[in-house]
N, C-alpha and C positions, 0 to 999 in steps of 0.2 A: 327729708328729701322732698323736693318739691316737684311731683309726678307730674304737676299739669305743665310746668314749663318744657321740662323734659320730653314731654309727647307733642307739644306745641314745636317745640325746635326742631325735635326730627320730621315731623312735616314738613315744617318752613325746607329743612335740605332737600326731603324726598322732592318736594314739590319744584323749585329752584333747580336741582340738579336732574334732570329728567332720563340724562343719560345714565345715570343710577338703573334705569328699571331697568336696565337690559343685563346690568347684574344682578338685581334683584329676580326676573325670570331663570338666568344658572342659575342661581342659590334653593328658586323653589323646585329645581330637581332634585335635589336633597334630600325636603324637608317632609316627612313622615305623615305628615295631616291631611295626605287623600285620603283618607277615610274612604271606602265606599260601602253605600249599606249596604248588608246583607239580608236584604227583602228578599227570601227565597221561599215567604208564606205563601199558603193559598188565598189563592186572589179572588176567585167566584168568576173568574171567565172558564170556559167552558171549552175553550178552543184547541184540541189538543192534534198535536205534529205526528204523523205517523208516515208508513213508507208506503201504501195506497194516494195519500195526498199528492207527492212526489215522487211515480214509481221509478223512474228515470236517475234522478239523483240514488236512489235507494240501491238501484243493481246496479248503477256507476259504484258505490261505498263497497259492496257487495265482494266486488271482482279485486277490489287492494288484500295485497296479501298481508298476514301480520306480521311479518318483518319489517314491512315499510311501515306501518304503523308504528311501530316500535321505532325506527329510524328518524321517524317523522317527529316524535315526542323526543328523541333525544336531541333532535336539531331544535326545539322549538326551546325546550332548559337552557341548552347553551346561549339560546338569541337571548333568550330572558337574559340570565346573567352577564352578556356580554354588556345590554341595555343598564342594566343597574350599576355595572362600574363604570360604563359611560358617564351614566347620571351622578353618580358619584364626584366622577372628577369634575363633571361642569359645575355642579352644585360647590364644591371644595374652591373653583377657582371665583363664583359669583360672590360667597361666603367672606373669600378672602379679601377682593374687594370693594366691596361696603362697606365690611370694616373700617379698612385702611381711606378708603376716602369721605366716609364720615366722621373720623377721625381728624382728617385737613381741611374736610370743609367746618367744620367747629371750630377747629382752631382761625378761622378766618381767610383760609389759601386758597388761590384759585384753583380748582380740580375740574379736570373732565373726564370722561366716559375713559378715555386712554389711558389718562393718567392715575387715574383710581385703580384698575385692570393691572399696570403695572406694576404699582406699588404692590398689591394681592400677590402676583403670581409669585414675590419673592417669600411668600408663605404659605404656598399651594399646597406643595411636597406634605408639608405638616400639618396641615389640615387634613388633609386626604388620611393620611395617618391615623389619626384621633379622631375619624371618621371609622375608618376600619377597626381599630381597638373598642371604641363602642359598638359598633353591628357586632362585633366577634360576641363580645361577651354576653351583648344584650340575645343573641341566638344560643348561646349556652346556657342561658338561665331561662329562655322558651322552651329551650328543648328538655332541659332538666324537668323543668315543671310537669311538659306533659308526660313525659316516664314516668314522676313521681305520681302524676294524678293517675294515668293508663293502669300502672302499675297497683297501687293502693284501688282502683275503683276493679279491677279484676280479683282481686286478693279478698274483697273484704266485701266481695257478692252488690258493688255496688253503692256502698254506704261510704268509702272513701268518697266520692262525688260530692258530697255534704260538707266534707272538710276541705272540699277543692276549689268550691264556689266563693268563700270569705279569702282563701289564700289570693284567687282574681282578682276580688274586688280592693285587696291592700297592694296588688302590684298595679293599678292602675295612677296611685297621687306618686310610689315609686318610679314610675316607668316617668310620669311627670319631672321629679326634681331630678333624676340622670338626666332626664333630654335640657334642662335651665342649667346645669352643671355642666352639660357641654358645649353652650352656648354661651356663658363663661371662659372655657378654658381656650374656646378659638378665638374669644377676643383679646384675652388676656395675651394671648400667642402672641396675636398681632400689634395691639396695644402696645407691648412692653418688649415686644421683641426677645419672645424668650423660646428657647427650648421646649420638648415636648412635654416632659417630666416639671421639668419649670410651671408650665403653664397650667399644668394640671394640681399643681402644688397652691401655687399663686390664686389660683379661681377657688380653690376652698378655702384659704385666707381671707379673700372678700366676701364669698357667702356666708361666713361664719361670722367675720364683727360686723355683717348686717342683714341680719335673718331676715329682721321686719321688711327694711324696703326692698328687700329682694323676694319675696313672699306677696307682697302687694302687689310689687310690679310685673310679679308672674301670673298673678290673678289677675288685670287690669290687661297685658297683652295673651293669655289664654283665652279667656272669656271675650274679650274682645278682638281676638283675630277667631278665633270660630264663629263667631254668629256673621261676622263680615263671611268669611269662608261659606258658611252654611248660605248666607244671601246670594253669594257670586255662584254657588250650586244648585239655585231651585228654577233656574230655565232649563236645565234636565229634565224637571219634572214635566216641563212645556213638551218638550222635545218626545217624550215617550207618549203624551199623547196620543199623536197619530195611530202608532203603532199599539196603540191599547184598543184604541178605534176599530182597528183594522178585525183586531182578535172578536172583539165584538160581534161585530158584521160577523165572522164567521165565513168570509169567502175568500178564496186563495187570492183573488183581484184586488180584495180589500184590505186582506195582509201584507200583499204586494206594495201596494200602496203608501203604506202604514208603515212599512221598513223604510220604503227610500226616502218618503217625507222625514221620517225622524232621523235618517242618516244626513240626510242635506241639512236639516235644522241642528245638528250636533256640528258637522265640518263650519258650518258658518258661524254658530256660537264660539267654536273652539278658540279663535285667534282671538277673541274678545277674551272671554276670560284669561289665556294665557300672559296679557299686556295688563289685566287687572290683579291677577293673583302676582307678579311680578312688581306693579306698585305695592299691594300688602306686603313682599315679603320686602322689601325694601325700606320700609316704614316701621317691621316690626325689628329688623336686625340694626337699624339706625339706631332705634329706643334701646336694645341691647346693650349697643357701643355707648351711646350717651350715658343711662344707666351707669354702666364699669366705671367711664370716666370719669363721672359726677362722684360715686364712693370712691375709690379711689386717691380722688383729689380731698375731700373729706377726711380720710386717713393719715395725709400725709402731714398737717400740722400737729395729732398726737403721736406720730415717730420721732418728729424734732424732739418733742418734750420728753 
C-alpha cells in the first residue's frame, strides 16, 4: 500500500474542502487523546493557599451547609455526564460525516459542508451506538481491573501491585488496537452501508487480511497525530506562566495577576486550537476512510478469483 499517496490525498481533500473542519471539530469531541498531564508533583514554589490569605472567602465556605455541598457534587456529575453524551453525539454526527464526504470527495463528487453533514446524519444513530458498546465495555474492563488490582494489592499485603504494573503496561498497545478496530468498524458502517453487527464483522475481515498496512498505518497516524497534538498543546505551557510567576512573587497582587493573565491567555488561545485540532482530526479520519478504501479495493479482485 502506498502510505505517502494516501496521506498526500487526504490532505489535498482536507485542505480543498475546508468546510470539512467544522466536522472534523464535532468529531474531536469524541476523540479520547485530551490527554492531560497529571503534573500533581512538587514543584519548589513555595506558595501555599490557606484561609488567613482569604479570610472572607474562607467564612463565606465556612457557613454552606453539607447538604448543599453534597447537592452541589451531585449537580456537578450529572452536568458532567450530561456534557459527555453531548459530546458523544456531536462527535457521532462529525465522525459520520467525514466519513461519508471523504468518501465522495475521492470518488470525485462535488461535496460541501451540508452535504457531507447530510450524507453522516443517515448513519449517526449507529455510530452513536458503537460509541456506547465500546465506552460500556471499555469501563467494565477499567473497573474490573481496578478491583482486580484493589483487591489482589490488599490481599497480598501489597505485592499484588508488582503484578498490576506489566498488566497496565500490556493494556496500554490494547487499549490502542480496540480504539483502530473502532475506527474501522464506523467506517466500514459507513463505507458499506452496513448494520451494526455487519460492520463490526466486516472491520475485522479487513484488519485481518491486512495486518501489516493496518499496523503501519496506525503507527504513522498515532505517532504522528500526537506529536502534532503535543505541539498544538505547549502554548499551555506559555499560558501557565504567568500564574507560576505570580506564585513566585508570593504576593496575593501577584497571584492575582498571574490567574487572570493566564485565564485571558487560555480564553484567547482556545478558539485557535479548537479550528486546528479540528483540521488534525479531519486529516486523520480522512486517512482512515482512504486507508479502508484503498484495502478494500485491494481485496476485491482476490474475491472474483
Amino acid at each position: 500500500m502506498d502510505f505517502g499517496a494516501i496521506l498526500t490525498r487526504s490532505w489535498e481533500i482536507t485542505w480543498k474542502h475546508k468546510g470539512f473542519w467544522v466536522l472534523g471539530i464535532l468529531a474531536g469531541c469524541a476523540s479520547g487523546g485530551s490527554g492531560g498531564g497529571g503534573g500533581r508533583s512538587g514543584s519548589g514554589l513555595n506558595y501555599q493557599f490557606s484561609g488567613e490569605q482569604f479570610p472572607e472567602l474562607s467564612r463565606t465556605l465556612e457557613t454552606i451547609p453539607e447538604g448543599t455541598w453534597i447537592a452541589i457534587a451531585i449537580g456537578v456529575f450529572f452536568v458532567l455526564l450530561l456534557l459527555a453524551l453531548l459530546f458523544w453525539v456531536l462527535g457521532a454526527l462529525g465522525q459520520s460525516g467525514l466519513i461519508a464526504g471523504f468518501q465522495a470527495a475521492n470518488a470525485g463528487e462535488e461535496v460541501t459542508l451540508s452535504s457531507a453533514f447530510q450524507m453522516g446524519t443517515k448513519f449517526f444513530w449507529k455510530l452513536l451506538v458503537i460509541q456506547i458498546i465500546v465506552g460500556v465495555v471499555t469501563l467494565i474492563l477499567i473497573g474490573g481491573l481496578l478491583l482486580f488490582g484493589i483487591g489482589g494489592t490488599v490481599l497480598t499485603l501489597g505485592l499484588g501491585l508488582l503484578c498490576l504494573l506489566p498488566l497496565i503496561c500490556i493494556l496500554i498497545p490494547i487499549g490502542i488496537a480496540i480504539g483502530v478496530y473502532t475506527t474501522f468498524t464506523k467506517v466500514a458502517l459507513v463505507i458499506e452501508d452496513l448494520d451494526i453487527l455487519a460492520a463490526f464483522k466486516r472491520a475485522w475481515e479487513v484488519i485481518r487480511d491486512h495486518p501489516g498496512d493496518v499496523i503501519v498505518m496506525s503507527l504513522i497516524l498515532l505517532i504522528g497525530g500526537g506529536v502534532v497534538s503535543f505541539v498544538l498543546a505547549l502554548p499551555f505551557i506559555l499560558v501557565a506562566l504567568p500564574f507560576i510567576l505570580g506564585a513566585v512573587v508570593g504576593s496575593d497582587a501577584g497571584l492575582t495577576v498571574g490567574i487572570f493573565t493566564g485565564l485571558l491567555c487560555t480564553v484567547s488561545y482556545l478558539p485557535i486550537l479548537i479550528v486546528l485540532n479540528g483540521i488534525l482530526q479531519t486529516f486523520l479520519y480522512g486517512s482512515w476512510t482512504l486507508t479502508y478504501i484503498h484495502l478494500t479495493a485491494e481485496s476485491e479482485p482476490s474475491k472474483e478469483k
